[in-house]
Residue frames as qw, qx, qy, qz and C-alpha x, y, z in Angstrom:
[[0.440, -0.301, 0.769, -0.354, 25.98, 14.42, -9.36],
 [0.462, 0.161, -0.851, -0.189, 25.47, 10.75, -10.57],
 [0.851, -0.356, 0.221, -0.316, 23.59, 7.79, -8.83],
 [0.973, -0.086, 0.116, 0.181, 26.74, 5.78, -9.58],
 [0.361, -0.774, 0.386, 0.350, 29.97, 5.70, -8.88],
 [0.402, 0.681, -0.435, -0.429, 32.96, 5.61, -11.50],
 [0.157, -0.160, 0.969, 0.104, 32.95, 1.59, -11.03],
 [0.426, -0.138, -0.521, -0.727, 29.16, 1.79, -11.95],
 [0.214, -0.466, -0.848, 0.132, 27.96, 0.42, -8.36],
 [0.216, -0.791, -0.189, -0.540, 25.10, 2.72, -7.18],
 [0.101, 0.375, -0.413, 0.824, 26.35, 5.31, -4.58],
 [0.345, -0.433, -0.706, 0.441, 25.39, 4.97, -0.79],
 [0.198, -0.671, -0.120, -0.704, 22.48, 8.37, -0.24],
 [0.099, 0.072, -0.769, 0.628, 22.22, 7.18, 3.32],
 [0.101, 0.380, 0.732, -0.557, 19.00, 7.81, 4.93],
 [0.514, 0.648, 0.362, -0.430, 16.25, 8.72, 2.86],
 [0.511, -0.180, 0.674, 0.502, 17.10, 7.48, -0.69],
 [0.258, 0.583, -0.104, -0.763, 16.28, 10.51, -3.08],
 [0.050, -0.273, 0.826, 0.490, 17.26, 8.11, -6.26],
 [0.064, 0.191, 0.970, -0.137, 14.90, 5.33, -5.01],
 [0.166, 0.586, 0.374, -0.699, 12.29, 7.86, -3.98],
 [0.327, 0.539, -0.095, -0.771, 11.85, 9.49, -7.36],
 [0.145, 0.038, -0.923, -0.355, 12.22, 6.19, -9.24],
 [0.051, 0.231, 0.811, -0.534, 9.24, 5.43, -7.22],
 [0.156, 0.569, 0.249, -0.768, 7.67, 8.08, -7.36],
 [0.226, 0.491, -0.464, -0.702, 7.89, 8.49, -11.40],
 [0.022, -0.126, -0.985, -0.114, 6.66, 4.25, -11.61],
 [0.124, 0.438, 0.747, -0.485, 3.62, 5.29, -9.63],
 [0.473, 0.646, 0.173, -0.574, 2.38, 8.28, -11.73],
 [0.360, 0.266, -0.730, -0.517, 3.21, 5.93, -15.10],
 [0.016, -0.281, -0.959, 0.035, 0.95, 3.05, -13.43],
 [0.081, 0.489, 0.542, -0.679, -1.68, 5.93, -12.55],
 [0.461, 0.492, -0.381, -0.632, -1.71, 7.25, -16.28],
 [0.128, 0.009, -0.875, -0.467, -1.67, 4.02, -18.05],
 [0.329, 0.020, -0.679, -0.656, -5.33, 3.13, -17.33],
 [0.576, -0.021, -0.796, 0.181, -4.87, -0.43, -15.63],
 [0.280, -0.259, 0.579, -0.721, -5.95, 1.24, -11.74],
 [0.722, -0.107, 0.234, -0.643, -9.51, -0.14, -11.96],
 [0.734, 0.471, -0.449, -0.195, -8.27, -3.21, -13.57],
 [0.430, 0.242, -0.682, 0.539, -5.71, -4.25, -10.61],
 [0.410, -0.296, 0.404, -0.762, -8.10, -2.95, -8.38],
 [0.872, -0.120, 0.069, -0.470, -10.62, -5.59, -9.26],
 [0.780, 0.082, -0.591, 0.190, -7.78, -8.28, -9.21],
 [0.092, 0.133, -0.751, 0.640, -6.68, -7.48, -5.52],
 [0.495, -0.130, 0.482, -0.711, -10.23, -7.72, -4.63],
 [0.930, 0.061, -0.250, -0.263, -10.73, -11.33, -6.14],
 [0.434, 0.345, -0.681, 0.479, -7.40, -12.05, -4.90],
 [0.047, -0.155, 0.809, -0.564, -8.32, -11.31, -1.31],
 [0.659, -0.197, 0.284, -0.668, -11.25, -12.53, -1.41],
 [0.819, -0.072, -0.566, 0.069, -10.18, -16.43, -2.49],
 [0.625, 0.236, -0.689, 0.281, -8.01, -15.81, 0.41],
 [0.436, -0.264, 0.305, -0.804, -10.44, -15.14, 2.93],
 [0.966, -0.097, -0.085, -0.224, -12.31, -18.44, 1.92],
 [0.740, 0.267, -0.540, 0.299, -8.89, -20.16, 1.74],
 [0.187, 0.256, -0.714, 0.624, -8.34, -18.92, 5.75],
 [0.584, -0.207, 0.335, -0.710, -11.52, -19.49, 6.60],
 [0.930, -0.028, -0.254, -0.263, -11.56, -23.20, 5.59],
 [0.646, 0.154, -0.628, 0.404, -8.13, -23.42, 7.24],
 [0.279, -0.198, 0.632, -0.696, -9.70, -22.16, 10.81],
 [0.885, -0.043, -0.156, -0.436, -12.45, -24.97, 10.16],
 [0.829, 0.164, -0.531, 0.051, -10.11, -27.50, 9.37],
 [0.341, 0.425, -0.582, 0.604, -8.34, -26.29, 12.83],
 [0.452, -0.224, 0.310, -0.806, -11.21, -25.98, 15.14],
 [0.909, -0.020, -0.293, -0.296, -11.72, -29.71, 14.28],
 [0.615, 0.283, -0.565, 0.472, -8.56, -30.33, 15.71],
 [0.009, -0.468, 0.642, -0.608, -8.45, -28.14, 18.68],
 [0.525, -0.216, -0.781, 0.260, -9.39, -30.21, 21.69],
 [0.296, -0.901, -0.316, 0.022, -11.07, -26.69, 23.54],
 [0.133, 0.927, -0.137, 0.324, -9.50, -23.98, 24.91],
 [0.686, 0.236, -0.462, 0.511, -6.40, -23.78, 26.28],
 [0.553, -0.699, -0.352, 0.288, -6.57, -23.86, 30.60],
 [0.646, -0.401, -0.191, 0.621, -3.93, -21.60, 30.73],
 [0.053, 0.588, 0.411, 0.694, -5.46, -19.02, 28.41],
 [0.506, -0.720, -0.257, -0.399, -7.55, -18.57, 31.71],
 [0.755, -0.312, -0.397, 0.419, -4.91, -18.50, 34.26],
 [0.049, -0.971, -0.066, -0.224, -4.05, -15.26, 36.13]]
């Protein structure tokens, strides 16, 4: 069995895509062996933290705007 058909587009698996899956699957444990985990780790956690400051200065900049709460917040 092939993952592509005899025009060379990749074959429809339907519902749980085995192909995909193991491509996947085989990416992950080559990123896990190269090394690079703790490396990427500490970029997503500089990453989210700019962008914690970057949404906390944009609820500042909004809470200068808002004019109070909205009446109808409190309506029943």
């Amino acid at each position: 069995m092939t993952d592509k058909t005899k025009h060379g587009e990749q074959r429809n698996e339907g519902e749980g895509n085995k192909t995909a899956a193991r491509q996947y699957n085989e990416a992950q444990h080559e990123f896990a062996d190269s090394g690079k985990v703790d490396e990427k780790a500490r970029e997503a956690e500089q990453a989210l933290d700019k962008e914690q400051r970057e949404l906390q200065r944009a609820e500042a900049v909004g809470k200068r705007h808002a004019h109070g709460e909205d009446p109808a917040l409190r309506r029943k």
